[in-house]
C-alpha positions in Angstrom: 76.5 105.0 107.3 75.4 101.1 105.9 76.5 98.6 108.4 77.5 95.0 107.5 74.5 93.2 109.2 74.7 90.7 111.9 72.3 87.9 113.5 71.8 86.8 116.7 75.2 84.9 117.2 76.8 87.5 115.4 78.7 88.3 112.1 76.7 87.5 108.8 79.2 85.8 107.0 81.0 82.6 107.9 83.2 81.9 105.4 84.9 85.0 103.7 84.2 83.6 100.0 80.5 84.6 101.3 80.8 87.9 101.1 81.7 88.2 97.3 78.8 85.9 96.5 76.6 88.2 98.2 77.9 91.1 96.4 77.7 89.4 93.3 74.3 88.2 93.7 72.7 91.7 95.0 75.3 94.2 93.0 76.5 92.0 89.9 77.1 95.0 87.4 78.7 97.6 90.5 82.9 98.1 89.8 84.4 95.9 92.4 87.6 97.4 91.2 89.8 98.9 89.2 93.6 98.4 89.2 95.8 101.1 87.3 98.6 98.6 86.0 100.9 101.7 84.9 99.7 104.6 87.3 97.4 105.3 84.3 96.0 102.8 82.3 92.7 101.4 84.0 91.7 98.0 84.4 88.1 97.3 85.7 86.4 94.2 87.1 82.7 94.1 88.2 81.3 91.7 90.9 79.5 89.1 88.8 82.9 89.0 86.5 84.5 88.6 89.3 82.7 86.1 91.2 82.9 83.9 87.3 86.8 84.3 87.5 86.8 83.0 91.3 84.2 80.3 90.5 86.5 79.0 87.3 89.6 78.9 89.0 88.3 77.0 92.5 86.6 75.0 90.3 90.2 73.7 88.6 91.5 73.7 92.4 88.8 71.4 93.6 89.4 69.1 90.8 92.7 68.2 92.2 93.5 69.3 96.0 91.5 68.4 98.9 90.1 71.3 101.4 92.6 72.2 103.5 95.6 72.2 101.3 98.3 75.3 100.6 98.1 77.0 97.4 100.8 79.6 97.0 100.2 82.7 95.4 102.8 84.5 93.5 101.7 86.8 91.4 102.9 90.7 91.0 99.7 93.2 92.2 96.5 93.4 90.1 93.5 91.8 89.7 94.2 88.7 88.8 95.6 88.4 93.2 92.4 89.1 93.5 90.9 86.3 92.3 93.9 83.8 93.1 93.6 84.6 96.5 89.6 84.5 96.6 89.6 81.4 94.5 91.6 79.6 97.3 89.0 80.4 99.7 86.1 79.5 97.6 88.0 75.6 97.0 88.4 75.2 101.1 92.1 75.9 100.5 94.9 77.9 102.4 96.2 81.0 100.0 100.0 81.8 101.1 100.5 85.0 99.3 103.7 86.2 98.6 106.1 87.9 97.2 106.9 88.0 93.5 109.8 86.4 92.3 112.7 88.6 91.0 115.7 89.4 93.5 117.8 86.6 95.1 116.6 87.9 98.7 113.2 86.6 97.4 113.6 83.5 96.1 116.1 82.3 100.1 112.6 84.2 101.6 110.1 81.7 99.4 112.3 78.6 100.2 111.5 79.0 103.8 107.5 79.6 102.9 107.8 76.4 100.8 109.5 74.5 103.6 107.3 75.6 106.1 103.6 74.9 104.4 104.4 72.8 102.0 102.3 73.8 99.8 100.6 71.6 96.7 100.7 74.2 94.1 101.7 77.8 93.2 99.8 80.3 91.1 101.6 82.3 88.7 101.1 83.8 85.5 102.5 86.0 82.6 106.4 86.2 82.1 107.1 85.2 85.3 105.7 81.8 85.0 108.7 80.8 83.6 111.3 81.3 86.0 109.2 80.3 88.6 108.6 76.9 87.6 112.5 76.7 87.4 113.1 77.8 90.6 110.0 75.9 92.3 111.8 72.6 90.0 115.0 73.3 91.9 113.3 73.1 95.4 110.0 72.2 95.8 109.5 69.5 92.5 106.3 68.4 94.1 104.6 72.1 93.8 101.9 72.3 90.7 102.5 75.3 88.8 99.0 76.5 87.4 99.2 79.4 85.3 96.5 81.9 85.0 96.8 83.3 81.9 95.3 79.7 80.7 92.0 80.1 82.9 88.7 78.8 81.5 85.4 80.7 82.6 83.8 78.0 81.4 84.8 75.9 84.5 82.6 78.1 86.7 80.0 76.2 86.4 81.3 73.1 87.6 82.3 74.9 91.0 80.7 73.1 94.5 80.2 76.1 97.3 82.3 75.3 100.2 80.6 74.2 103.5 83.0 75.9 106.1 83.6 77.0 109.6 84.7 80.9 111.0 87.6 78.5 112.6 88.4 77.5 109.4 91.9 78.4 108.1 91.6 81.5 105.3 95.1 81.6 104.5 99.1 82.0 106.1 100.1 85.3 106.8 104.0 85.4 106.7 106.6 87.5 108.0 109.2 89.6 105.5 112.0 87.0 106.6 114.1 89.8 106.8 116.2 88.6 110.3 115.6 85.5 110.0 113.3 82.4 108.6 109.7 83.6 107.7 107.2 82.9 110.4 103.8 82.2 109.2 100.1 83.1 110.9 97.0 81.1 110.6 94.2 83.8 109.7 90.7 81.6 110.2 87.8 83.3 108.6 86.5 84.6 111.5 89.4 86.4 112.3 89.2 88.0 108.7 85.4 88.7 109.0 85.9 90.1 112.7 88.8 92.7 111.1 87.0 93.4 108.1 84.0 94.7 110.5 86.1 96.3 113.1 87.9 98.3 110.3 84.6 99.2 108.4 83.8 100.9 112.1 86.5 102.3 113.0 87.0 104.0 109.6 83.7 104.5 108.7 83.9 102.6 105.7 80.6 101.2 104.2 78.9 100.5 100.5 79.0 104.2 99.9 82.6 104.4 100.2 85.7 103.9 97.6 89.2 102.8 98.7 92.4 103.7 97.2 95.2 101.5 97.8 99.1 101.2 96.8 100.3 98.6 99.3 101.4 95.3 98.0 98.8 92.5 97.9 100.6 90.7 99.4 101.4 92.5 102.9 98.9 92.3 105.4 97.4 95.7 105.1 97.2 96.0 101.1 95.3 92.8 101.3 93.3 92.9 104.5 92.7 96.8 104.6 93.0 97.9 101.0 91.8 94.6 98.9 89.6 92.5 101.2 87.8 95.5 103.1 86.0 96.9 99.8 85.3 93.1 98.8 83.7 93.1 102.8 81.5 96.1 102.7 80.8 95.5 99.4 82.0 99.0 97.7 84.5 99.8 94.7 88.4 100.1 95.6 91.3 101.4 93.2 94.4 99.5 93.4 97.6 100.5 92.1 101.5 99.2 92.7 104.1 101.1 94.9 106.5 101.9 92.0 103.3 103.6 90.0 102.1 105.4 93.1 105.5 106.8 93.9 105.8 108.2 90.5 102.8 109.7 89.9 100.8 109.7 93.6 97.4 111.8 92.4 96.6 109.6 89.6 94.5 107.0 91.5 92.6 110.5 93.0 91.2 111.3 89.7 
């Protein structure tokens, strides 16, 4: 089994944005992944194009936050969480993922998150862009809304790589809010790159591997066991939504 190498003081990786660059750098043209958006119909995104999307969008981050900041994340699952979430990291910002907007229990939920980390902006994109900006208008006026349907690749190249810290912050792990206000979690990068490892032991996962996932993106083990582990070992994982899983559960096994 390939094991994530480690130096003398231990992990490899500092910052988690390292371990896409790596895998872009040594595996550009391997499937990172591939999301099914109806059960079905496949989308794919290699390394290299993902590491371009990641680079564009920190690039339009680092233009206007400063390292450190909350960026909000509200997108429905598929690859474009992927790279919301990954281009927070590589701009030395917080990602808050959440939930997508829809029911009423989810927008009392959000106004909690938004009270609590204030965040400086919120991603968002297709036709819910929309009725988040007026919801966010309503209660947090001072959120950016950045849509990511209106990305440029072209900003890649202005991206600066981020000089960070395993104590740094990696984003703000929230609870469902279910019995009461949402309680958020600072997740440093070296708690992410210690998990990622212990879970690639545990389970055996290495390069070699391919993970299937249905959990949301934005719970803590679709993102952290399902997204981020294949993006930390470095191997191809197949994502599709609850509601697609539930309805047909052996297409993602094909």
């Amino acid at each position: 089994m390939v094991q994530i190498k480690q130096d003398g003081d231990g992990f490899l990786y500092t910052h988690f944005s390292e371990c896409l660059r790596h895998h872009a750098r040594a595996t550009p043209d391997r499937l990172a992944y591939r999301f099914l958006a109806d059960g079905e119909d496949s989308l794919t995104i290699t390394f290299a194009e993902l590491d371009t999307a990641v680079r564009a969008l920190a690039a339009l981050l680092q233009a206007r936050y400063s390292p450190g900041e909350r960026v909000l994340i509200l997108l429905r699952p598929g690859l474009g969480y992927v790279t919301a979430f990954m281009g927070c990291l590589y701009a030395g910002l917080v990602a808050v993922p959440a939930y997508p907007p829809g029911a009423t229990k989810t927008l009392g939920r959000l106004e909690g998150i938004l009270d609590d980390c204030q965040p400086v902006a919120a991603l968002v994109a297709g036709g819910d862009v929309r009725e988040i900006a007026v919801s966010l208008a309503a209660v947090a006026p001072q959120t950016d809304i950045l849509d990511l349907d209106n990305l440029d690749k072209r900003h890649a190249e202005s991206w600066q790589p981020v000089v960070g810290q395993r104590s740094d912050p990696a984003f703000l792990q929230y609870t469902s809010g279910s019995t009461g206000n949402p309680k958020g979690v600072i997740i440093s990068h070296g708690n992410l790159i210690h998990n990622s490892q212990c879970i690639s032991d545990t389970f055996g996962i290495c390069a070699d591997s391919h993970i299937g996932s249905w959990l949301p993106p934005y719970h803590d083990m679709g993102l952290i066991g399902g997204i981020l582990q294949a993006l930390y070992v470095g191997c191809p994982a197949t994502l599709m939504t609850p509601i697609a899983f539930l309805q047909r559960p052996c297409v993602g096994c094909r």
